[in-house]
HTML snippet that shows the backbone in 3Dmol.js (N, CA, C, O; Angstrom):
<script src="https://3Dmol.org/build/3Dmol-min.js"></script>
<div id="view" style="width:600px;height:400px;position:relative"></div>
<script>
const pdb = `
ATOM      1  N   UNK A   1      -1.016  -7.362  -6.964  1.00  0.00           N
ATOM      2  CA  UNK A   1      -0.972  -5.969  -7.359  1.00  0.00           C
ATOM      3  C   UNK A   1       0.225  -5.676  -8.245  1.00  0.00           C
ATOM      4  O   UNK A   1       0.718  -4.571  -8.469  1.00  0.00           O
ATOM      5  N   UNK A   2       0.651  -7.000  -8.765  1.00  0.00           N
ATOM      6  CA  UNK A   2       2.081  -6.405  -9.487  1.00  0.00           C
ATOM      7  C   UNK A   2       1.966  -5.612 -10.872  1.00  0.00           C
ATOM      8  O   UNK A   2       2.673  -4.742 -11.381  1.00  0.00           O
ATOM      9  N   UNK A   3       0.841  -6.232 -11.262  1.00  0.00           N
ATOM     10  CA  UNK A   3       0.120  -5.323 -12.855  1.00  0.00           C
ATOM     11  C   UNK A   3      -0.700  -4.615 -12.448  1.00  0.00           C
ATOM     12  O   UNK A   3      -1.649  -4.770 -13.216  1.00  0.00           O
ATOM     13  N   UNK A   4      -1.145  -3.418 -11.194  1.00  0.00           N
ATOM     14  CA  UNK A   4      -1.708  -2.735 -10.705  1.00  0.00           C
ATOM     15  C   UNK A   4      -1.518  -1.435 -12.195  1.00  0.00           C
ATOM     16  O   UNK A   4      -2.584  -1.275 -12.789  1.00  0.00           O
ATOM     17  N   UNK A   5      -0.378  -0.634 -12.727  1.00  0.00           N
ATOM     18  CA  UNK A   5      -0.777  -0.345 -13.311  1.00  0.00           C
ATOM     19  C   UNK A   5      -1.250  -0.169 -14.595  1.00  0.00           C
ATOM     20  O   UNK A   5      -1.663   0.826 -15.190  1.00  0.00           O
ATOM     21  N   UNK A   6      -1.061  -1.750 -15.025  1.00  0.00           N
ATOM     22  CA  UNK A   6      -1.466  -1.774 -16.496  1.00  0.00           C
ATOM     23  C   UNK A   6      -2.902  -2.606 -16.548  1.00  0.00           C
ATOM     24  O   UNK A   6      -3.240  -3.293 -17.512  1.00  0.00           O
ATOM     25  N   UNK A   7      -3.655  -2.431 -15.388  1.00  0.00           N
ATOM     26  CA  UNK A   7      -4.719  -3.067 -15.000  1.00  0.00           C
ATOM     27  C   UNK A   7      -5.993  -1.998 -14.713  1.00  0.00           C
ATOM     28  O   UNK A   7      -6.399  -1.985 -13.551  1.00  0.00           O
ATOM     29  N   UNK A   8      -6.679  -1.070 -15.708  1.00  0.00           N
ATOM     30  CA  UNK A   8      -7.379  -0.030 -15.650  1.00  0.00           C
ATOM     31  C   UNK A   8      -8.765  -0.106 -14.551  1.00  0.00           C
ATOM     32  O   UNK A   8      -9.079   0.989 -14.083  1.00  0.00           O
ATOM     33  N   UNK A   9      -9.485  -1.132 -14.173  1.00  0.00           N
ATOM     34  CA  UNK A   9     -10.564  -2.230 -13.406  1.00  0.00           C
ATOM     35  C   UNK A   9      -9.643  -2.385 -12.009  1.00  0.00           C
ATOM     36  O   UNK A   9     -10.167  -2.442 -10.897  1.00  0.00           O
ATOM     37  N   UNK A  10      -8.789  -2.421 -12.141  1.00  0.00           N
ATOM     38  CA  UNK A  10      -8.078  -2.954 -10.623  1.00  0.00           C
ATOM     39  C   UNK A  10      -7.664  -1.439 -10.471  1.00  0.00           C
ATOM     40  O   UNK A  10      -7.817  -1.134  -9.288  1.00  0.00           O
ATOM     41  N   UNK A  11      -7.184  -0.341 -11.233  1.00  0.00           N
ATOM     42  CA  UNK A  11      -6.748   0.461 -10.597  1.00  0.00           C
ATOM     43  C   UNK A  11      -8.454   1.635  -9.282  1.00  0.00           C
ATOM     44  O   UNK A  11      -8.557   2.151  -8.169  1.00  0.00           O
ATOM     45  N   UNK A  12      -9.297   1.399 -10.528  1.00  0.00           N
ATOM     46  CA  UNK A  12     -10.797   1.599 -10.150  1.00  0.00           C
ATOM     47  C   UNK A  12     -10.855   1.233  -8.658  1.00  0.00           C
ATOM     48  O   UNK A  12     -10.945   1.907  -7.632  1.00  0.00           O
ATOM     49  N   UNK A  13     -10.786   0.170  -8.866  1.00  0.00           N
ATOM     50  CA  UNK A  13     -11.278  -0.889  -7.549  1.00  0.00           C
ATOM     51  C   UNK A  13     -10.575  -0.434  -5.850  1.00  0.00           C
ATOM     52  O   UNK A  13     -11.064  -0.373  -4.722  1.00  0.00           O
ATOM     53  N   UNK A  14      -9.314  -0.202  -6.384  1.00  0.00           N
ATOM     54  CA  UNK A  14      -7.963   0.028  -5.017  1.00  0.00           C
ATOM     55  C   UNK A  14      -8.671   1.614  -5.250  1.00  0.00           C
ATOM     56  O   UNK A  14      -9.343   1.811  -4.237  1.00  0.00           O
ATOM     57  N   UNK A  15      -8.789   2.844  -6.201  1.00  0.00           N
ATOM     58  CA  UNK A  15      -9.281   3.641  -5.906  1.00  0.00           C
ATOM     59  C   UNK A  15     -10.396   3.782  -5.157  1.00  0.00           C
ATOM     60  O   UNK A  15     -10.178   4.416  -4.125  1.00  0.00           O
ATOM     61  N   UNK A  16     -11.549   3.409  -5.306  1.00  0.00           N
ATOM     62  CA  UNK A  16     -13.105   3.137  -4.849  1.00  0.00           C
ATOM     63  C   UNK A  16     -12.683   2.618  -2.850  1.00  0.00           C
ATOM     64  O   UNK A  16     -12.981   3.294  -1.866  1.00  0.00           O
ATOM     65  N   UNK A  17     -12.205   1.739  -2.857  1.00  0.00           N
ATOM     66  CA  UNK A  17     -11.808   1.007  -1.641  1.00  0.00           C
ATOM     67  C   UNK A  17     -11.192   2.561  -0.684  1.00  0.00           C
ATOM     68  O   UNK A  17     -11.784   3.033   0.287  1.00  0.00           O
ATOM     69  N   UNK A  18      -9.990   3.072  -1.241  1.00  0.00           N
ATOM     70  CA  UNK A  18      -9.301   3.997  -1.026  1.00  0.00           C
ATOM     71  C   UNK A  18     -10.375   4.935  -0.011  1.00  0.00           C
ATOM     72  O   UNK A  18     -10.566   5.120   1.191  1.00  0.00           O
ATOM     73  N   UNK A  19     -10.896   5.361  -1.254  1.00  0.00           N
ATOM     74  CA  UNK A  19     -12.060   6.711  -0.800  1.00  0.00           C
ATOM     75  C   UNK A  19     -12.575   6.228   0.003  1.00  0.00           C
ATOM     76  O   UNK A  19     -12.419   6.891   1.029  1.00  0.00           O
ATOM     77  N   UNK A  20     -13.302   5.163   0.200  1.00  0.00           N
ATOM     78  CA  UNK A  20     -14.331   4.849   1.150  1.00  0.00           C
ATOM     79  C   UNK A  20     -13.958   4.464   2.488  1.00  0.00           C
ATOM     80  O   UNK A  20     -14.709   4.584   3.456  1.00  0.00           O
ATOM     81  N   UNK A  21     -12.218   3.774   2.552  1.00  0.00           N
ATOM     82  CA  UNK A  21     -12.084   4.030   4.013  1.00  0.00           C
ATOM     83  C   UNK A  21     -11.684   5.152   4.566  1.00  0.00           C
ATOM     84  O   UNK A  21     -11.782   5.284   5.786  1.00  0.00           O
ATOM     85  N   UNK A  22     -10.905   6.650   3.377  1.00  0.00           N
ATOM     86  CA  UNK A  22     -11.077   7.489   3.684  1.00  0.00           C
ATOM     87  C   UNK A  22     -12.243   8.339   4.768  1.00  0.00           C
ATOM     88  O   UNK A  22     -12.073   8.972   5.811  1.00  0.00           O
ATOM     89  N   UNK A  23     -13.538   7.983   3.909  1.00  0.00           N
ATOM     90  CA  UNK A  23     -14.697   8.333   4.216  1.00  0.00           C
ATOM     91  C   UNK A  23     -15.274   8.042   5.393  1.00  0.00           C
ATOM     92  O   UNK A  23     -16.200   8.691   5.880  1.00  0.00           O
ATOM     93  N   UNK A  24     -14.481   6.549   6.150  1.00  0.00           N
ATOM     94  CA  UNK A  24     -14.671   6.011   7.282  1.00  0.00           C
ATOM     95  C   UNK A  24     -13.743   6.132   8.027  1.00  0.00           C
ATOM     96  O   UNK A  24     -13.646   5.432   9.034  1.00  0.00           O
ATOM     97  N   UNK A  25     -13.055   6.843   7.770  1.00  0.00           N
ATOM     98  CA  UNK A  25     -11.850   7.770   8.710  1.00  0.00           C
ATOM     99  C   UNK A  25     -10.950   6.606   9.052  1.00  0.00           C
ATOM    100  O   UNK A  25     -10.594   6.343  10.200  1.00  0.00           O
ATOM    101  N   UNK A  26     -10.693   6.096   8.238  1.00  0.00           N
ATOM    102  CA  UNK A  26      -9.704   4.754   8.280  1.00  0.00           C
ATOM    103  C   UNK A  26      -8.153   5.075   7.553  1.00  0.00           C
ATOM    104  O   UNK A  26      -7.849   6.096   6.936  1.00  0.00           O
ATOM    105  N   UNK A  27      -7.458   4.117   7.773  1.00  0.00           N
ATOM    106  CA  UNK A  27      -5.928   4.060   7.070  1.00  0.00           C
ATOM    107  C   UNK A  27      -5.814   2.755   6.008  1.00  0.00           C
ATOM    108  O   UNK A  27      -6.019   1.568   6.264  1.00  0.00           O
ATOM    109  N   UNK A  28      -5.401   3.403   4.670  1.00  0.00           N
ATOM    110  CA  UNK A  28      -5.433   2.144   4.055  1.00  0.00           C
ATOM    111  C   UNK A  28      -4.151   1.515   3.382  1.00  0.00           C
ATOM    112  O   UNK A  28      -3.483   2.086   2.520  1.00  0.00           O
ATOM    113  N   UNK A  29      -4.007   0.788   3.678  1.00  0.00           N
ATOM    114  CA  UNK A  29      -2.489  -0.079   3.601  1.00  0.00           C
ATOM    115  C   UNK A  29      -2.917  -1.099   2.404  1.00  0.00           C
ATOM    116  O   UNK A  29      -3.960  -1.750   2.469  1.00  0.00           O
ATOM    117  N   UNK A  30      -1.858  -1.192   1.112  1.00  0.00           N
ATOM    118  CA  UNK A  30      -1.627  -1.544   0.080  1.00  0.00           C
ATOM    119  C   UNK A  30      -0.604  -2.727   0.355  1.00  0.00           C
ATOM    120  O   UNK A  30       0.382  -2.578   1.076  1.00  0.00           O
ATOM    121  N   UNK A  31      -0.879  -3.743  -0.192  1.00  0.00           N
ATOM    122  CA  UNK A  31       0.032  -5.076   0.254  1.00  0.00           C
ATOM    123  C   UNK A  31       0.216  -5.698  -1.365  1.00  0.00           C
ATOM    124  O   UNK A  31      -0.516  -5.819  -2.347  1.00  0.00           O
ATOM    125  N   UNK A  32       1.836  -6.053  -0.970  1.00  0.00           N
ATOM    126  CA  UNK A  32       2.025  -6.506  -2.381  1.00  0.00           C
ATOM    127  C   UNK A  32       2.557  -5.750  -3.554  1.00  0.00           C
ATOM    128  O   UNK A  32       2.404  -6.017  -4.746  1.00  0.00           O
ATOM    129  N   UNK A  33       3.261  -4.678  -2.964  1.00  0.00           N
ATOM    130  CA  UNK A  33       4.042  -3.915  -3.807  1.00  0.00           C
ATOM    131  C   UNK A  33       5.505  -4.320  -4.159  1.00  0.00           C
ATOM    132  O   UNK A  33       6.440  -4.285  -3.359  1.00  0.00           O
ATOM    133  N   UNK A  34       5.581  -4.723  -5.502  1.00  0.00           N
ATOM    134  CA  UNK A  34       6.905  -5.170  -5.949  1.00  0.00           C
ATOM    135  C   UNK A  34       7.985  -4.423  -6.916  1.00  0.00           C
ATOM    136  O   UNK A  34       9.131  -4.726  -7.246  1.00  0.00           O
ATOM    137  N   UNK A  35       6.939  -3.059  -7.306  1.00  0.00           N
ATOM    138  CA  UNK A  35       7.761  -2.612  -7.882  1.00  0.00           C
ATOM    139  C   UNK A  35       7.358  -0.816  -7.759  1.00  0.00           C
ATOM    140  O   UNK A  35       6.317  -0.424  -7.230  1.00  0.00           O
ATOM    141  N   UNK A  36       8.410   0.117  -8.359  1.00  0.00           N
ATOM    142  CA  UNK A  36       8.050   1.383  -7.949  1.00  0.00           C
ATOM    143  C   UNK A  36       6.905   1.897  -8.515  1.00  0.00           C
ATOM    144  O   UNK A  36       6.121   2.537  -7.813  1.00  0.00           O
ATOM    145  N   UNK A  37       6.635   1.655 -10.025  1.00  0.00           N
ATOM    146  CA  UNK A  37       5.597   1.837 -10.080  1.00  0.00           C
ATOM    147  C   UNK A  37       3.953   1.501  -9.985  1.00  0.00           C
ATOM    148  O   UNK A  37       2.970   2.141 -10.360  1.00  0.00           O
ATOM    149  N   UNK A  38       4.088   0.330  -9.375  1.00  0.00           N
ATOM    150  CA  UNK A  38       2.907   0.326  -8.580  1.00  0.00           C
ATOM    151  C   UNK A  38       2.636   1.079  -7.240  1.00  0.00           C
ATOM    152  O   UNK A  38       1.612   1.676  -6.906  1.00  0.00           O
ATOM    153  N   UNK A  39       3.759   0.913  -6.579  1.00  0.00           N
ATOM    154  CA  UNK A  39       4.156   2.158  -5.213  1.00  0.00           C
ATOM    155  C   UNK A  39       4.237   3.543  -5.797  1.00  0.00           C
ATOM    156  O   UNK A  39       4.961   4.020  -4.923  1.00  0.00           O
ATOM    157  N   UNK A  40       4.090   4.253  -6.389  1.00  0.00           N
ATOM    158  CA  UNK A  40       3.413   5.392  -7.345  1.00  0.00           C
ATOM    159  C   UNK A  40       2.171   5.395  -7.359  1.00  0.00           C
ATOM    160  O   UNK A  40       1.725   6.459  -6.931  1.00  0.00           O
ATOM    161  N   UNK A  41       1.234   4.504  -7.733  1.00  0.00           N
ATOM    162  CA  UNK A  41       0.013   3.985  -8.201  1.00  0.00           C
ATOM    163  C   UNK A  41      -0.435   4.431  -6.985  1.00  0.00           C
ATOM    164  O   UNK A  41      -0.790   5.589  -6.765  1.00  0.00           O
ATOM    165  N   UNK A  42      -0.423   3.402  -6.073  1.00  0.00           N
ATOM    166  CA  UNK A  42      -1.030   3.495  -4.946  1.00  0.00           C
ATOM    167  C   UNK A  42      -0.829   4.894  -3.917  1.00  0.00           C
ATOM    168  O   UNK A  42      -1.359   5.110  -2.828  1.00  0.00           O
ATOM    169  N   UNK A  43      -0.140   5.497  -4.473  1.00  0.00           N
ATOM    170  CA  UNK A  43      -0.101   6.474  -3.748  1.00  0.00           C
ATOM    171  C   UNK A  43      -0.706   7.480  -4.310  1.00  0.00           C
ATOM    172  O   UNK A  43      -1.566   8.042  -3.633  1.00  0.00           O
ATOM    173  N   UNK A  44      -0.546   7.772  -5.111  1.00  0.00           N
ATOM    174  CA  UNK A  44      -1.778   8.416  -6.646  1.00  0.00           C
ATOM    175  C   UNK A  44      -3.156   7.840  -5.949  1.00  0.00           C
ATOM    176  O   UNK A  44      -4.025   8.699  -5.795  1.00  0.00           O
ATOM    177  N   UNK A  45      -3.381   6.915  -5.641  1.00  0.00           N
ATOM    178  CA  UNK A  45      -4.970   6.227  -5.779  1.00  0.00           C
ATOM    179  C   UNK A  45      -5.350   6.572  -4.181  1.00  0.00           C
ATOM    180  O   UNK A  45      -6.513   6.351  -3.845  1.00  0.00           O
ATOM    181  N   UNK A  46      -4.504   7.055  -3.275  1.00  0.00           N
ATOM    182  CA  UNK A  46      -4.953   7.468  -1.965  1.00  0.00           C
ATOM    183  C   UNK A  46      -4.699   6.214  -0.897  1.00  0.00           C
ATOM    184  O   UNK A  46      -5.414   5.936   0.066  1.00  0.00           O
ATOM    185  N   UNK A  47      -3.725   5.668  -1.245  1.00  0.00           N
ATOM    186  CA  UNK A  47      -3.030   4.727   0.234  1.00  0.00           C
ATOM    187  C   UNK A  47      -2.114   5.072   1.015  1.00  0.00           C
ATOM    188  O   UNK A  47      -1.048   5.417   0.505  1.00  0.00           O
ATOM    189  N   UNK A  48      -2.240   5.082   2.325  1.00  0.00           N
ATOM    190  CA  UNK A  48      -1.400   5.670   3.074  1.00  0.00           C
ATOM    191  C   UNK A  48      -0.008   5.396   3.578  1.00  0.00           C
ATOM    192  O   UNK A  48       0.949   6.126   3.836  1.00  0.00           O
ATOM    193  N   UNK A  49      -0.247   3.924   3.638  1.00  0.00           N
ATOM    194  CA  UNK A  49       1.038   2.831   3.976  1.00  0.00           C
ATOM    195  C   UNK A  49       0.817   1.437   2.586  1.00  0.00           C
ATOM    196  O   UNK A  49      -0.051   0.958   1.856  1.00  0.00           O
ATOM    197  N   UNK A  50       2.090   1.316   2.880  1.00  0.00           N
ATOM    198  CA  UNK A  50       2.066   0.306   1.313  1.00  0.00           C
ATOM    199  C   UNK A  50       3.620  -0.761   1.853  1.00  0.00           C
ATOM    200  O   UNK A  50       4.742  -0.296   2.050  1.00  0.00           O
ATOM    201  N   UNK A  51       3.278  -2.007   1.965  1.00  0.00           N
ATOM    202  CA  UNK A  51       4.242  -2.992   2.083  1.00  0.00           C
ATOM    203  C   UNK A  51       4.213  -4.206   0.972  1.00  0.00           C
ATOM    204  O   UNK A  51       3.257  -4.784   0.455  1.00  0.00           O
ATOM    205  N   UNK A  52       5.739  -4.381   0.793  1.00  0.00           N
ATOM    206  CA  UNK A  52       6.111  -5.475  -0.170  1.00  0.00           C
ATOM    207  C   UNK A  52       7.305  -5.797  -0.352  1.00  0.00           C
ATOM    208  O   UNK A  52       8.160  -5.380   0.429  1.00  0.00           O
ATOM    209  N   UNK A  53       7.635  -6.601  -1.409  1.00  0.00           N
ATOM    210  CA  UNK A  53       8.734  -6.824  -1.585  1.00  0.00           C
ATOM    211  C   UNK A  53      10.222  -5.441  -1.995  1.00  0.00           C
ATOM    212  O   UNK A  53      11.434  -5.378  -1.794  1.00  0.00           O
ATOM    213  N   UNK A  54       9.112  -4.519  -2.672  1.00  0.00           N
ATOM    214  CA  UNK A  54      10.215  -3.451  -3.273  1.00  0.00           C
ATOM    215  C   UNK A  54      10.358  -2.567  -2.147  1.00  0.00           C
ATOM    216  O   UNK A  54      11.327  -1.809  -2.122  1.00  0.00           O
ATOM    217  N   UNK A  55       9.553  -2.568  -1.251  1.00  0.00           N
ATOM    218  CA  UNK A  55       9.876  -1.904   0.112  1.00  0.00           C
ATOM    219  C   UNK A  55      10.870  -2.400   1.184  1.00  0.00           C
ATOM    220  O   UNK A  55      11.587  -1.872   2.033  1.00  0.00           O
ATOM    221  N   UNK A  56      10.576  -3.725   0.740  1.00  0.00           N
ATOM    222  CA  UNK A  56      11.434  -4.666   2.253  1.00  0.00           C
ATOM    223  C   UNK A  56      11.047  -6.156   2.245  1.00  0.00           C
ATOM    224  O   UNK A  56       9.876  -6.514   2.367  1.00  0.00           O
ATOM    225  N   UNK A  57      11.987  -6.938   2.109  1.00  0.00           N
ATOM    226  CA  UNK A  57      11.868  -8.408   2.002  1.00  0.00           C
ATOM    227  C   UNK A  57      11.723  -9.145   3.695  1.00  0.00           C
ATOM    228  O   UNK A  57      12.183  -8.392   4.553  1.00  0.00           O
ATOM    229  N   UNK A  58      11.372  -9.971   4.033  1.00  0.00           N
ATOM    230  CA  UNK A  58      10.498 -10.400   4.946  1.00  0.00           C
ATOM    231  C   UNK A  58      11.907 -10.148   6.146  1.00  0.00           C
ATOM    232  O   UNK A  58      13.007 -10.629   5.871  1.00  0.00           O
ATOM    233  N   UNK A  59      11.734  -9.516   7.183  1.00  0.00           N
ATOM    234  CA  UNK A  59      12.576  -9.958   8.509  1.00  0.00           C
ATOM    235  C   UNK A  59      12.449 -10.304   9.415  1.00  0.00           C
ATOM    236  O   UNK A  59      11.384 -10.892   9.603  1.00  0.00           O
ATOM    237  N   UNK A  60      13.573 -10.170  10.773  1.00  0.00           N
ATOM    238  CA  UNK A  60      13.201 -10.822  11.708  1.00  0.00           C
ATOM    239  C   UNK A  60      12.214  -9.478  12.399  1.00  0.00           C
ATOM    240  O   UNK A  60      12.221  -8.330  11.955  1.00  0.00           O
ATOM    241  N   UNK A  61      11.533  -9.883  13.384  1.00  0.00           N
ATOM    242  CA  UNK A  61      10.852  -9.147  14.701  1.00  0.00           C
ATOM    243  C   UNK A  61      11.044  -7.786  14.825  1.00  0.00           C
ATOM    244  O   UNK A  61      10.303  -6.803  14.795  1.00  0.00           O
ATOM    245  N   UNK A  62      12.481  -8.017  15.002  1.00  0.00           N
ATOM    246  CA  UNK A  62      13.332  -7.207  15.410  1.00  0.00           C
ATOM    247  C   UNK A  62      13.025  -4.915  14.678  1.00  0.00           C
ATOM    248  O   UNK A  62      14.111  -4.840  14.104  1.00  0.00           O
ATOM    249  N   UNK A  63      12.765  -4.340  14.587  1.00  0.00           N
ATOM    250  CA  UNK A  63      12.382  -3.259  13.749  1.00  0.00           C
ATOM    251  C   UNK A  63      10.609  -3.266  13.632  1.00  0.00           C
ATOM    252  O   UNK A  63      10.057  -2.371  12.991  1.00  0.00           O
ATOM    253  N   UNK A  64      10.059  -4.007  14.094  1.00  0.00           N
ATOM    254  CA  UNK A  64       8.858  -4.061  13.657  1.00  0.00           C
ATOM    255  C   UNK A  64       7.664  -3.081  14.455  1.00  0.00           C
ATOM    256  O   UNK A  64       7.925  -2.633  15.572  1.00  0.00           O
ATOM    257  N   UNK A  65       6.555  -2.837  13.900  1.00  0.00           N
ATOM    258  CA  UNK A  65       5.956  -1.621  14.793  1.00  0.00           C
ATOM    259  C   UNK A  65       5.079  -2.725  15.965  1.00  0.00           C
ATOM    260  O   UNK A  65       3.866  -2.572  15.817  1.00  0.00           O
ATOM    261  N   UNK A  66       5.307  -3.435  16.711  1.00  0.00           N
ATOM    262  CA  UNK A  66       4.328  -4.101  17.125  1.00  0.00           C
ATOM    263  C   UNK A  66       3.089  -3.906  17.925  1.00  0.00           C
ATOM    264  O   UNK A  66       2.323  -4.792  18.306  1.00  0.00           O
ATOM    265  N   UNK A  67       2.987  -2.502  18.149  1.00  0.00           N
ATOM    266  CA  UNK A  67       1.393  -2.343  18.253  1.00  0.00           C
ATOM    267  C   UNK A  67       0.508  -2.614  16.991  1.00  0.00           C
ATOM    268  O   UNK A  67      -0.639  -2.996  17.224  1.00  0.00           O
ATOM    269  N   UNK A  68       0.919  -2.455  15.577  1.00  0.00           N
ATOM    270  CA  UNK A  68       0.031  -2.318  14.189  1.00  0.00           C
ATOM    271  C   UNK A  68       0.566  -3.648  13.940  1.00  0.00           C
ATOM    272  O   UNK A  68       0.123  -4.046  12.863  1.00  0.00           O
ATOM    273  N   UNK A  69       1.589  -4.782  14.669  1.00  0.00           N
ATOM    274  CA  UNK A  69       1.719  -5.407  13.561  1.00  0.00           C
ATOM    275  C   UNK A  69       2.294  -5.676  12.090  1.00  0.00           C
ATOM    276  O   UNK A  69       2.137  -6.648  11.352  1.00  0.00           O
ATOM    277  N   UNK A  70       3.076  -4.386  11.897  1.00  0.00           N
ATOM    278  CA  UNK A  70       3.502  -4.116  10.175  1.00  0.00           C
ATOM    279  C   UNK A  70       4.720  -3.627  10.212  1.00  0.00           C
ATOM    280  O   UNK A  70       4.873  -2.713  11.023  1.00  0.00           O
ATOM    281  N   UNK A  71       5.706  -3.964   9.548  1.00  0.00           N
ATOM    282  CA  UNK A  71       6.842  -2.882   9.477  1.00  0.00           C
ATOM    283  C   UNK A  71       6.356  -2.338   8.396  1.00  0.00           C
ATOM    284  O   UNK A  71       5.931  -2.983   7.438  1.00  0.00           O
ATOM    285  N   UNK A  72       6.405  -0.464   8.526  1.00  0.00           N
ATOM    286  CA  UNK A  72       5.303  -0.015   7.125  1.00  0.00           C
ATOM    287  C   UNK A  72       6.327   1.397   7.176  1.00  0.00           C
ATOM    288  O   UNK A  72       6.854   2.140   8.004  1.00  0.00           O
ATOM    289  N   UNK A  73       6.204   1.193   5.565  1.00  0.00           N
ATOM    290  CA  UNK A  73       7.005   2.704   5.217  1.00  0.00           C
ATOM    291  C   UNK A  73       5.635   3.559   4.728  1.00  0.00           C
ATOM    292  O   UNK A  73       4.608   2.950   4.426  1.00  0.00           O
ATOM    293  N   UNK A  74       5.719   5.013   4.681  1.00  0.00           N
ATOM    294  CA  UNK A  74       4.597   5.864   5.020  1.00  0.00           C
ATOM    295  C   UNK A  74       4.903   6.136   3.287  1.00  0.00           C
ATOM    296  O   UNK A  74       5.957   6.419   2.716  1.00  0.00           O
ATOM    297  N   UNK A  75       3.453   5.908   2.722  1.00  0.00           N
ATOM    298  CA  UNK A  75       4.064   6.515   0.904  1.00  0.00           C
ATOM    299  C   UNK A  75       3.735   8.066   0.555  1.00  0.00           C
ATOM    300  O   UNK A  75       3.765   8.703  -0.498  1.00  0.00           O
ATOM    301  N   UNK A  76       3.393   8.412   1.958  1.00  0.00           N
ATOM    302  CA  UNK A  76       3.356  10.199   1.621  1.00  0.00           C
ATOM    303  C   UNK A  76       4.857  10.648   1.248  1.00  0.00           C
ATOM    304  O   UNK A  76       5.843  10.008   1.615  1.00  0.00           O
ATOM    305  N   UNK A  77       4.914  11.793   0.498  1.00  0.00           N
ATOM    306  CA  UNK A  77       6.680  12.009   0.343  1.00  0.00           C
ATOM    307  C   UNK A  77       6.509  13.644   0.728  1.00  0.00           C
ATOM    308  O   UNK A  77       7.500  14.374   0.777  1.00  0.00           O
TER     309      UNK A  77
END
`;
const viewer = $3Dmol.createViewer("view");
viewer.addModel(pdb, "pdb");
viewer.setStyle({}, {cartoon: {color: "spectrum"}});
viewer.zoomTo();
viewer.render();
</script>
């Protein structure tokens, strides 16, 4: 997702996906965010949680949500 937005077909695609787990009353988490403006993108395109490198580089256990599994920053602002 690092050329997420100079990628007009991929931005489609993460949109389309977006809506539809919307639609299935789901949460959709964006993986692979390295830079801010793709973390823009995806939040524009309707993702709720978004993890990567420009968020947070890999750690220990320690901070982690472990019922979900994810340490996840929320990209609502």
């Amino acid at each position: 997702m690092l050329d997420l937005p100079l990628r007009y077909l991929r931005q489609l695609i993460v949109g389309a996906v977006a809506d539809l787990a919307k639609h299935l009353n789901m949460e959709v988490v964006a993986e692979g965010i390295e830079d801010e403006s793709t973390l823009n993108m995806v939040r524009e395109l309707g993702c709720d949680v978004a993890q990567g490198y420009f968020i947070g580089r890999p750690q220990p256990l320690q901070g982690w949500d472990l019922q979900r599994g994810v340490k996840q920053v929320n990209t609502r602002q």
